[in-house]
N, C-alpha and C positions, 0 to 999 in steps of 0.2 A: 383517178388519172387514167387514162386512156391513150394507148397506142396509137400513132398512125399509120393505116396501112403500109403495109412493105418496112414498119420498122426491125429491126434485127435483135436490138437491147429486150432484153426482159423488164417486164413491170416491178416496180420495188414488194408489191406485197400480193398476197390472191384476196380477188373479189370476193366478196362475200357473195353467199349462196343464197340462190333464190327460194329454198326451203331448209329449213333449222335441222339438224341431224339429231338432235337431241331430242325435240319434241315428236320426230319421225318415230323413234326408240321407245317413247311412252306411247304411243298410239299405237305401236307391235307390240307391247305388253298387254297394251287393253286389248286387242284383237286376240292374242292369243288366249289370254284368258278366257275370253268369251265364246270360243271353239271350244275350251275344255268344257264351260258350263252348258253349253247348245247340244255336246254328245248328248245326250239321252233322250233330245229330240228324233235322232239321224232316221229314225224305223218310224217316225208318226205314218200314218197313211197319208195326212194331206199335204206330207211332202213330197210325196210319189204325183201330185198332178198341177198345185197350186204353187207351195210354198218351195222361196231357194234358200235353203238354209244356213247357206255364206252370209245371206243379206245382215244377219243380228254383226257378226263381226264387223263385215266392212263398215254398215252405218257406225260400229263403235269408232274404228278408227279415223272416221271420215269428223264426225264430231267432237274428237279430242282436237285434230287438227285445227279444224274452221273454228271452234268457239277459242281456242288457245292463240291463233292469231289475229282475231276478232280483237281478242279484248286484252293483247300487252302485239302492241304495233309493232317492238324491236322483232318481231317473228317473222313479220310479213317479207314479200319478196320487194327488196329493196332495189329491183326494175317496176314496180307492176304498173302495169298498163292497164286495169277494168275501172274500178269502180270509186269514184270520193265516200270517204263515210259521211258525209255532209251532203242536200240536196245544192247541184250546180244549176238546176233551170227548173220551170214551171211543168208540170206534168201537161202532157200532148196527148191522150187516150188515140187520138189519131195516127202516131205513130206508134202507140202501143199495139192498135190494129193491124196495122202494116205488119208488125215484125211478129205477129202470132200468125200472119196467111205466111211469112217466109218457113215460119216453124212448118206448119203445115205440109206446105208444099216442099217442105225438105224429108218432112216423115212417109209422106204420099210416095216421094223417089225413092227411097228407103225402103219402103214395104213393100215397093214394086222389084226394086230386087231379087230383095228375101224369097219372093212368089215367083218371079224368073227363073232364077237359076236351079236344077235339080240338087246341088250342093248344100241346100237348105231344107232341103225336104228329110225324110226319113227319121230315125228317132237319135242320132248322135247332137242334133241342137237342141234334144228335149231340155235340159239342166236351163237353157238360154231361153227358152220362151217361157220358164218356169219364173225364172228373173223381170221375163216383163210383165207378166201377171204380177209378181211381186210388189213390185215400183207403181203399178199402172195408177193405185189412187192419188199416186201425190201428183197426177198432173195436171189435179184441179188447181194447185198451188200454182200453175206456167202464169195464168194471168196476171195475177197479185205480184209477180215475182218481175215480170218485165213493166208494170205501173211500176216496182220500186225503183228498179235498175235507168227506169226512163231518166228519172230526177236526178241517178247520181252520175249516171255514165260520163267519163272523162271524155268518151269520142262523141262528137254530135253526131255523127251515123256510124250503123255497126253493119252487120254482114247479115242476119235476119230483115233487117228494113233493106236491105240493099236486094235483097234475095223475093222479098215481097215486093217489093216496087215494081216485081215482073208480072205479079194477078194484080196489083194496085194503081201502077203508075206513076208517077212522080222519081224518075231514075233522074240521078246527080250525077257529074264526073267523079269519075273513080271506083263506079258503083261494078265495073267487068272485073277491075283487082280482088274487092271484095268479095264478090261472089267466087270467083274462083276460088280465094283462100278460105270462103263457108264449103265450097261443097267437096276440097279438098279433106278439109277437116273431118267431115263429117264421113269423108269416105274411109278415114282411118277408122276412126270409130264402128263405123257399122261392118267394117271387117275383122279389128280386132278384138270387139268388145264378144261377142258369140264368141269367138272363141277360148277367153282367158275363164269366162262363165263356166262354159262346157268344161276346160282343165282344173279348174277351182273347185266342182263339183264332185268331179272323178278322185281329185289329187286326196279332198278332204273326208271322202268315203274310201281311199288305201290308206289312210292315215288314223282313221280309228280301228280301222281292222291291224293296224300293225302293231296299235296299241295295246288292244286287245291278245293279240299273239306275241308278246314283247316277249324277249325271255334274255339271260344274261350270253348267250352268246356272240357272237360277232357278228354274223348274219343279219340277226334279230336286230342288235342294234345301230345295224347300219341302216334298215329298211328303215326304222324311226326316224334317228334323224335324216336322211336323206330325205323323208317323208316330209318334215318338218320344213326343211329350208324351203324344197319349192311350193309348198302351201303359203308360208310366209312372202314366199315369190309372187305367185297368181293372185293373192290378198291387195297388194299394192297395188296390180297390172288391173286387175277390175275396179279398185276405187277409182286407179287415175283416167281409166276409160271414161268412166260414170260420174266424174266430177270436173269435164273439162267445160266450166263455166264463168262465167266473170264473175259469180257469187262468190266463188272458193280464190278469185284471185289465180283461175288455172284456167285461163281460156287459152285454145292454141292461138297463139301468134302468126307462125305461119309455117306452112306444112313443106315438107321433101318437094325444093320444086322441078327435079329431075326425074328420067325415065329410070337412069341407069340403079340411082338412089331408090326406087321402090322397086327394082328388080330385084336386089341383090338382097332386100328386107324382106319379100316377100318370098321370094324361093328357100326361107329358113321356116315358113309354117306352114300348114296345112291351107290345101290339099296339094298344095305345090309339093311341098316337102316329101310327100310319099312319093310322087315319082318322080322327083330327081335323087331321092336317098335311095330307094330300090334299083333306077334302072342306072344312074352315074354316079350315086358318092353312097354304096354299101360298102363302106370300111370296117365292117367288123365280120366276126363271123361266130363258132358257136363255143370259142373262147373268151373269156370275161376274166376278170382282176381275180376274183372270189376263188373258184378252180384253180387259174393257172396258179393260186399261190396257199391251195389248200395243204398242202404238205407241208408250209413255213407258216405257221399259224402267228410265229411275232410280225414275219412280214406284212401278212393278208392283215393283220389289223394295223399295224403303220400305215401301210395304200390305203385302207377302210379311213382311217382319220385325215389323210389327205383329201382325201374326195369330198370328204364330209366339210373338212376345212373349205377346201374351193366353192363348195357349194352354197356354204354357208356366206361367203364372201359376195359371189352372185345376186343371193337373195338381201342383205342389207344394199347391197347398190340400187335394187330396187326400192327398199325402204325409204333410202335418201333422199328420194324423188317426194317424200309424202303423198298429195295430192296433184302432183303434177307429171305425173309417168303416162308415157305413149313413145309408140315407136310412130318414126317420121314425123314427129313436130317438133317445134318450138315451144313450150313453153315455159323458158323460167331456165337459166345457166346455172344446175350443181356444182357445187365446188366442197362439198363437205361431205366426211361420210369416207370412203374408197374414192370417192372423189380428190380426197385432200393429196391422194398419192399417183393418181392414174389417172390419163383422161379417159381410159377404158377398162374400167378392171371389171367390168362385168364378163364384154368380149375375152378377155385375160382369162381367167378364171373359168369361163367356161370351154372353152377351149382346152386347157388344159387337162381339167377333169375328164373331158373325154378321151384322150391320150391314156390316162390312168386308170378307166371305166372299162375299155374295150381292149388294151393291151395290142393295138394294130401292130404293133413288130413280134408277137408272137403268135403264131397259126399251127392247126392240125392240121394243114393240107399243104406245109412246108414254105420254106424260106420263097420261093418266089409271093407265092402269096403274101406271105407277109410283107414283102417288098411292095406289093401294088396294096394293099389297106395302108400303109403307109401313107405312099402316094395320094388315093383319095382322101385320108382323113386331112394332107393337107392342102388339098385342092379347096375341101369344106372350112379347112383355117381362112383359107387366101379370101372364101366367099365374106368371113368376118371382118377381115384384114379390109377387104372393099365397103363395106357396111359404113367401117370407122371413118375414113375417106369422107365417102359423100355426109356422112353426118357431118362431120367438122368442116366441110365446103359448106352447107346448108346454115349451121349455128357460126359461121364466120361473118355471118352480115349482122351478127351483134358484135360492137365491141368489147361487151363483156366477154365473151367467149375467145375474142383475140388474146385479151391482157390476160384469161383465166391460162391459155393453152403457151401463151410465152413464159409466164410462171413455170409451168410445168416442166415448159426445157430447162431451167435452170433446177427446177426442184423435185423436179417429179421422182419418184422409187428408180423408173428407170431410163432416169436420163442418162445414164452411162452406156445402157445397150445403146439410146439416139447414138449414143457419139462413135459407137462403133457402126452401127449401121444407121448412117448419116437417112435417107429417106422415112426412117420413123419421126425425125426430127420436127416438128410442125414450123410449117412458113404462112406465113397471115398473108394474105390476098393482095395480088398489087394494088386495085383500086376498092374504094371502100364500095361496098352495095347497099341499097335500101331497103 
């Protein structure tokens, strides 16, 4: 059952989610496992120029995922939009041509970036080139893979033949939508994907050193697990980078189609991030939770388990996603998971940790100062606060995400702050969009 626009009643029940929470949960057990058993690879030499040594984990968890909804369908996402398991037409090798010159000439724009920009040069993308040397054999498998995809596609044209039709010829109406939603997509990807590589890399080389250094104090094991959550964090953010395809049932749908919505996304990473955190939102300073509360050592480890708590919360939101995580797309409406209680508890939760990380109402250089880290740390909330916005503008041209987000006022954790401060409230769109 499905809402009509501008309706105000909540839905009787929440949608089901477009990936299982449970099967997310056993593919972070297999991933993690397989960190533990990869340590004693982390020092080979030929990881230092060829091998990325995340790749053993994420393919585990990428393949508990795809073969487990593969083969019991109550998994799959019950929108999806790619592929029939069953062939719908006769193989076209002629349009499998087509959509490997779009691949093409999508990788050509791509690589012409990477070589443009000075942002990509130097050696902080090394972890990321390390990864496409990794992957690079299977892409003898592209052809085989779009022959398959030719026979099952649910759409008689996709955004790769739409994209080729431009060295090819043969462009159809409709085909300016498509291309914009391929090279949309694609632009998510070749800016996020470097860089969850490059943090994945880093995160999972402070993570055995801290393992290594474990010891029973509080310090000790907060670097652990703090270590822990966002390796489990960046594990999901590169699978779902790396797996946005119609094979997985994870293709993007369709991408942030605002300025405002990939401002507010992207001034949160690099290289944006350094200078808007250095020169407008340095909220902290060279007081930290650890310090100011080293004299109360029950305190410092109560804050320690909070942080760890929030953290930990963060990184299963990301779990939830499975194989369908990316920031500024569509694909696939979560509903389970932190999902079942918040339609942001990622943003929640991080947010908050940092409150409790940096301690911005307390400063060595005195109460005004604390005054103003205050202020920017919530200047940097409000930048999240706008994030949620235009994402919820953006997933509001699914129904599902109407009836998911009108559930939530009536059910969500904190639908009693909405009622206090009426503008958290979610109101669905007066006219439906496509």
């Amino acid at each position: 059952m499905t809402p009509q626009a501008g309706a105000g009643a909540a839905t009787p029940s929440r949608p089901a989610s477009a990936a299982n929470f449970g099967l997310c949960l056993a593919a972070l057990a297999v991933g993690l496992a397989l960190i533990w058993a990869t340590a004693p690879w982390s020092d080979l030499p030929l990881r230092n120029w060829f091998a990325y040594q995340p790749i053993i984990p994420c393919l585990g968890i990428v393949l508990v995922i795809a073969l487990a909804e593969r083969a019991f369908p109550r998994l799959r996402s019950p929108s999806s939009t790619g592929l029939s398991d069953l062939p719908v037409r006769t193989l076209d090798l002629g349009r499998v041509g087509v959509r490997l010159c779009g691949l093409a000439l999508t990788l050509a724009l791509v690589a012409f970036v990477y070589w443009l920009f000075p942002e990509y040069r130097g050696g902080f993308y090394d972890p990321f080139w390390r990864f496409l040397r990794t992957i690079a054999p299977a892409a003898i498998l592209i052809p085989f893979y779009f022959a398959w995809a030719d026979r099952r596609g649910l759409e008689t044209r996709d955004e790769y033949q739409a994209f080729g039709s431009l060295l090819c010829g043969g462009r159809e109406p409709g085909d300016l939508a498509r291309i914009r939603r391929h090279l949309l997509g694609w632009l998510v990807k070749a800016f996020f994907l470097p860089l969850m590589t490059v943090y994945l890399s880093d995160d999972l080389r402070t993570l055995y050193g801290a393992i290594e250094a474990a010891s029973p104090d509080t310090g000790s094991i907060y670097k652990l697990l703090f270590g822990v959550c966002y390796t489990i964090d960046l594990l999901f953010c590169v699978v779902g980078y790396s797996t946005a395809i119609r094979l997985f049932d994870a293709e993007i749908r369709s991408a942030e189609p605002t300025v405002a919505g990939w401002v507010v996304a992207l001034m949160c990473y690099q290289p944006f991030l350094s200078v808007i955190g250095r020169f407008y939102l340095q909220y902290d300073d060279d007081l930290y939770w650890d310090n100011w509360l080293a004299a109360w050592p029950a305190l410092q480890m109560a804050c320690a388990a909070m942080i760890i708590g929030l953290s930990l919360i963060y990184a299963i939101c990301t779990v939830s996603f499975g194989l369908r995580f990316s920031n500024l797309t569509h694909r696939g409406i979560i509903t389970g998971g932190p999902y079942r209680f918040s339609k942001h508890p990622a943003y929640v939760a991080k947010n908050l940790s940092w409150w409790l990380i940096s301690v911005p109402f307390v400063s060595t250089q005195g109460a005004g100062a604390a005054l103003r880290n205050c202020c920017l740390l919530a200047l940097l909330n409000l930048v999240y606060f706008a994030r949620a916005r235009t994402e919820e503008r953006h997933l509001s041209r699914d129904p599902a995400y109407v009836a998911y987000a009108l559930w939530m006022n009536e059910h969500g954790l904190l639908r009693g702050l909405s009622r206090v401060l009426p503008f958290l409230r979610y109101r669905p769109p007066r006219r439906s969009s496509r």
